[in-house]
N, C-alpha and C positions, 0 to 999 in steps of 0.2 A: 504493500500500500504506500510506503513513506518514497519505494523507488516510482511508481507510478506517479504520486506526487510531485515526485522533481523533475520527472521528464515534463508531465506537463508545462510544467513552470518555464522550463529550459525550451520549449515548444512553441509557450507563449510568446516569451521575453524575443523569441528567433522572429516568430511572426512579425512582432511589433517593431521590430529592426527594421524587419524588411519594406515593411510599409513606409516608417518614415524614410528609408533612403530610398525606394522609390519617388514618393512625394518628391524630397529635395532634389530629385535631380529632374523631376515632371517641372518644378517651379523654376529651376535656372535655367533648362531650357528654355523654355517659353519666356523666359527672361531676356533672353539668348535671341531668341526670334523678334523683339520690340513686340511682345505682346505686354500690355499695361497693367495696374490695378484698376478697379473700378474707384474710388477715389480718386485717380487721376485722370481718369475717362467724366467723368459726370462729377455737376456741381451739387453741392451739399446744399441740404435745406439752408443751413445756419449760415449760407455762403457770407450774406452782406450784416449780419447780428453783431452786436456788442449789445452786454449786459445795462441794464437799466432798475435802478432797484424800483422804483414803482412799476413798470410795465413788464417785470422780465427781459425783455430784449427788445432792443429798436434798429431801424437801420442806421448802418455807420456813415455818419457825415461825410461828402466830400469822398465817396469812393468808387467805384469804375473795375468791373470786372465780366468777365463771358458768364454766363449761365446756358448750360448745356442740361440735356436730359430727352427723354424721362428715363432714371435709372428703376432696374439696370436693362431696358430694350435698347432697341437699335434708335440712334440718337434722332428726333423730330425735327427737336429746335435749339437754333444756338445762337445767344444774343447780347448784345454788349450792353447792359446793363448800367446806368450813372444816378447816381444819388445824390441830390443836390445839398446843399449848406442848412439845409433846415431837416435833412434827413428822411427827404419825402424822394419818390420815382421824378426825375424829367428835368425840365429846366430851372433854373433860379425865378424866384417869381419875382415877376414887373410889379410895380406901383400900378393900381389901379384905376383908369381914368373916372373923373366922375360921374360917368354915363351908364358908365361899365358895371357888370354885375359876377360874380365870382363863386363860385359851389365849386364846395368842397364834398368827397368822396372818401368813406370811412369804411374798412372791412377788411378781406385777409389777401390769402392771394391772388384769389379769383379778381381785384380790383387793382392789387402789385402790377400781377399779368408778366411776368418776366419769361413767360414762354411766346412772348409775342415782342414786335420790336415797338419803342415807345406810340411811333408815329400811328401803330394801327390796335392801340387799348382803344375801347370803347370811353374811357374818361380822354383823353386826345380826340378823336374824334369827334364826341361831342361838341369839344371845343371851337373844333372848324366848324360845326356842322348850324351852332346857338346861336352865333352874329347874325346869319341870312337870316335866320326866323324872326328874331327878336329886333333886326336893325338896330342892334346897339354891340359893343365889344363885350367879350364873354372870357371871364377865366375859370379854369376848370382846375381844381386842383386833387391830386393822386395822391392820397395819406394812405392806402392801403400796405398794409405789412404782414407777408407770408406767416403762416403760423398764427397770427389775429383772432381772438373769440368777441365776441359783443362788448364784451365786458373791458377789454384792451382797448378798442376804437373809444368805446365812452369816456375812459380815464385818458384816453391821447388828447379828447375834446375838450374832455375839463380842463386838463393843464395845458395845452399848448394849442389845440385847434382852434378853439374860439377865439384866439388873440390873433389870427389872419383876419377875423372879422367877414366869414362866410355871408353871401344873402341868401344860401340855401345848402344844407346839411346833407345830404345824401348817405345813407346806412343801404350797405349792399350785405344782403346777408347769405348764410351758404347753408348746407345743411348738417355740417359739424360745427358749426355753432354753440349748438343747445350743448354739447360734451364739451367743446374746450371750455365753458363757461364756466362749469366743473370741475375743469383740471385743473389742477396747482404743478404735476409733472408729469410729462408723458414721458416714457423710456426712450432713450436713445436722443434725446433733445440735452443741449447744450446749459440749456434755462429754464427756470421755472418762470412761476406767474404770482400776479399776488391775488386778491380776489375783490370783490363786492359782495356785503351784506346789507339785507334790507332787512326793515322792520317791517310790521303792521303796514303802521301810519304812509310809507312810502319811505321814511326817511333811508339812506346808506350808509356806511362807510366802508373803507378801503380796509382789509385785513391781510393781515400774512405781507407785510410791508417792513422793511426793507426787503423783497424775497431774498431769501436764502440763497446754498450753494446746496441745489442738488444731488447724491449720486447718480450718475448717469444711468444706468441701469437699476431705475426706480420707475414707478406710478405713484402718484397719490391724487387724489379727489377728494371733493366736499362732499358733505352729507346733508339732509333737508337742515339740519341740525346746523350745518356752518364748519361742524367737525371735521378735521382733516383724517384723510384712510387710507393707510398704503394700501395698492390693489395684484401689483404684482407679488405671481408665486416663485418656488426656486428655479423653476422651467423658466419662467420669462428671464430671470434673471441672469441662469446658463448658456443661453442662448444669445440672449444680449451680448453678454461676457466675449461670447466665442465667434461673433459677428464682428464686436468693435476692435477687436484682440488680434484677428485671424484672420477668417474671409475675406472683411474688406479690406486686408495689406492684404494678403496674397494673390500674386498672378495665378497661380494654377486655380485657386478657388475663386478669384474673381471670372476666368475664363469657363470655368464650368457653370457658372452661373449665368454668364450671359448664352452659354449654349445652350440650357434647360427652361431659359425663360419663356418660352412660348407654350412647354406645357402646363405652366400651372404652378408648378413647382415652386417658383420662385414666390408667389404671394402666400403660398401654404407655410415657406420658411419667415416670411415679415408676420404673419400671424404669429408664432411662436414666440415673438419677443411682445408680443402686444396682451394685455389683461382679457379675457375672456370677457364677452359682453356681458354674459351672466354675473361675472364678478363686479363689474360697474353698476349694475341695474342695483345689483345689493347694495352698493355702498352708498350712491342714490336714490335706496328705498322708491322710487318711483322714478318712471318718465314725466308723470306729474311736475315733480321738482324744478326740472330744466325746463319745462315748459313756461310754467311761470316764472322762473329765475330769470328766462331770458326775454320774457315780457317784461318784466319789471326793468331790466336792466332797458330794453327800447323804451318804454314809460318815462323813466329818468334823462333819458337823453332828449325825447322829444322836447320834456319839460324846459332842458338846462339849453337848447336850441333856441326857445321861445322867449327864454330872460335874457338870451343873447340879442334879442331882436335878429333871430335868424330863422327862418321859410326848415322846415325838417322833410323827409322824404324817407318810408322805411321802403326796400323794396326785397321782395322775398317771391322765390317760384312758386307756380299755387300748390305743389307735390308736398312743397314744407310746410305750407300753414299749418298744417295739423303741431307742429313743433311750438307752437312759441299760443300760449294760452292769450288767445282773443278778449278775454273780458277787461285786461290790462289795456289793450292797444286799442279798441273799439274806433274812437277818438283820433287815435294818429295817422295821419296821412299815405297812404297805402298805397305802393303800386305792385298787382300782381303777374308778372310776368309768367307767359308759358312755358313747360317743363320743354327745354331743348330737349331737337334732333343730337341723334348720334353725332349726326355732318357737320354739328358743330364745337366737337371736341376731335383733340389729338387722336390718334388711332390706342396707346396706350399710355394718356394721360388722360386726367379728368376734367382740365383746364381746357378752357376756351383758345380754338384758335383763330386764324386770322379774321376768317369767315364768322366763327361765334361771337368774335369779338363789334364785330360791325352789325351783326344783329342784334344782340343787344343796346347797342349804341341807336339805332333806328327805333327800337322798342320803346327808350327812353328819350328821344326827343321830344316828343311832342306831351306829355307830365310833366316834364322839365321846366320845361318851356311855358308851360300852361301855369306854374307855380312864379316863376320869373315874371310873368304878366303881371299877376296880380299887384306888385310890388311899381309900377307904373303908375 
């Protein structure tokens, strides 16, 4: 028995040799061949972030880089990317003449749009499109920031959006929303978030501020309660581990993955690092919760829109309205846009492309527009 014992061992120990010098020598080849990592093939969520202690993260000022993807397919879009002085997408904003009228645009990345080039976002376009309509100059401005929940865009208004002095507020909203609203830290993100609490009455405040310094390979969420809940298990955590560690530095494991991603494979492995919905649902005792969390949270913003002397605009698919509890919003200015065609997303991204992008833009001219009047 103790001889059978040892051979195994010695059986083992042989196997697991063999594999990793296999491995190393599959990874310098192909090293060998200028095959890349996927990190150096495709650009990272967190490409243009720096920490911010009330927001989590904002984009970095004054910075200028390619944004490629969608990892890890075969690449769509690749686009040069410039962040201006106030840390917003596009140009440095002009003094506004006094004719002129200016909306602002607030939400994640769907309004970023860095899968498309500036000229052809549905907020640029707009822009060209507001002056014929309206016979007066229009500025359009792009506060959207990848990764963005309801609750991010609100607190960017409170402290720094309203002081451009918008005549019309624009909330583009997505349907991860209601969960990032939630979140304090998703796995594999660089940042966390801080949060909003409501009372009864309506009133808020900002919690979980200064945010913290996350471990990367964490979840945590709110509960109806306010209470923070870590959500990941040891699975999510090993797998994290063995993603940020491993896979995405190596070429051999970067390359089998972009060979396997058309079956499926590859989202079944981003599942593994992510909290099981079931585990969320618990820690948010209801969809309830986010529903009206993220009504309350558009509630407050319409509010703090109005004491700005500024025009507000929620706009949401009609797929989502079920998300975000109506009895809160009844009252606030609604545009419900149609649940897009396939034809207007990337082939394996979920973002609008050029095409989507210009629909949308056409959808919204003329509420835009019709909110702009009134101000006349």
């Amino acid at each position: 028995m103790r001889l059978l014992n040892k051979n195994s061992l010695i059986n083992l120990a042989l196997f697991i040799t063999s594999v990793l010098i296999v491995t190393l020598f599959l990874e310098f080849l192909l090293r060998g061949l200028d095959y890349a990592k996927i990190e150096d093939i495709y650009s990272m969520q967190s490409t243009f972030w720096e920490y911010d202690k009330l927001l989590g993260w904002r984009n970095k000022k004054n910075s200028q880089a390619r944004y490629i993807g969608p990892k890890p397919f075969p690449i769509e879009f690749s686009n040069e990317i410039s962040i201006n002085s106030l840390g917003l997408r596009g140009d440095e904003i002009q003094q506004l003449s006094n004719d002129g009228y200016r909306v602002l645009f607030l939400g994640d990345s769907q309004v970023a749009a860095f899968e498309v080039a500036y000229e052809n976002t549905f907020a640029k376009l707009l822009e060209n499109l507001l002056p014929s309509k309206l016979e007066r100059p229009v500025q359009v401005i792009n506060a959207g920031v990848r990764g963005y929940g309801t609750d991010q865009s609100f607190l960017y208004y409170a402290s720094k959006g309203h002081k451009l002095k918008p005549h019309l507020v624009v909330m583009f909203h997505t349907n991860n929303d209601p969960e990032d609203n939630t979140t304090l830290h998703r796995m594999k993100r660089p940042f966390g978030k801080s949060a909003v609490r409501f009372e009864e009455g309506g009133e808020y405040e900002v919690i979980h501020t200064p945010v913290p310094q996350y471990e990367l390979c964490s979840a945590y969420v709110l509960n109806e309660q306010y209470a923070v809940i870590r959500v990941d298990s040891n699975w999510n955590r090993f797998f994290c581990r063995l993603r940020t560690t491993l896979l995405e530095h190596s070429v051999l494991f970067s390359f089998v993955s972009l060979s396997i991603q058309k079956s499926g494979l590859a989202l079944w492995l981003n599942s593994l690092t992510r909290p099981s919905g079931e585990s969320l649902r618990r820690a948010t005792e209801s969809l309830t919760f986010r529903q009206k969390h993220t009504g309350r949270i558009i509630r407050a913003m319409a509010d703090m829109a109005a004491q700005n002397n500024s025009k507000f605009l929620f706009v949401v698919k009609k797929q989502d309205l079920p998300q975000i509890d109506n009895r809160l919003t009844s009252d606030v200015d609604t545009f419900v846009r149609e649940n897009p065609t396939r034809d207007m997303h990337w082939k394996n991204d979920f973002h609008h492309n050029d095409y989507g992008h210009q629909v949308v833009a056409d959808s919204l001219l003329q509420p835009v527009a019709e909110i702009l009047k009134t101000l006349e």
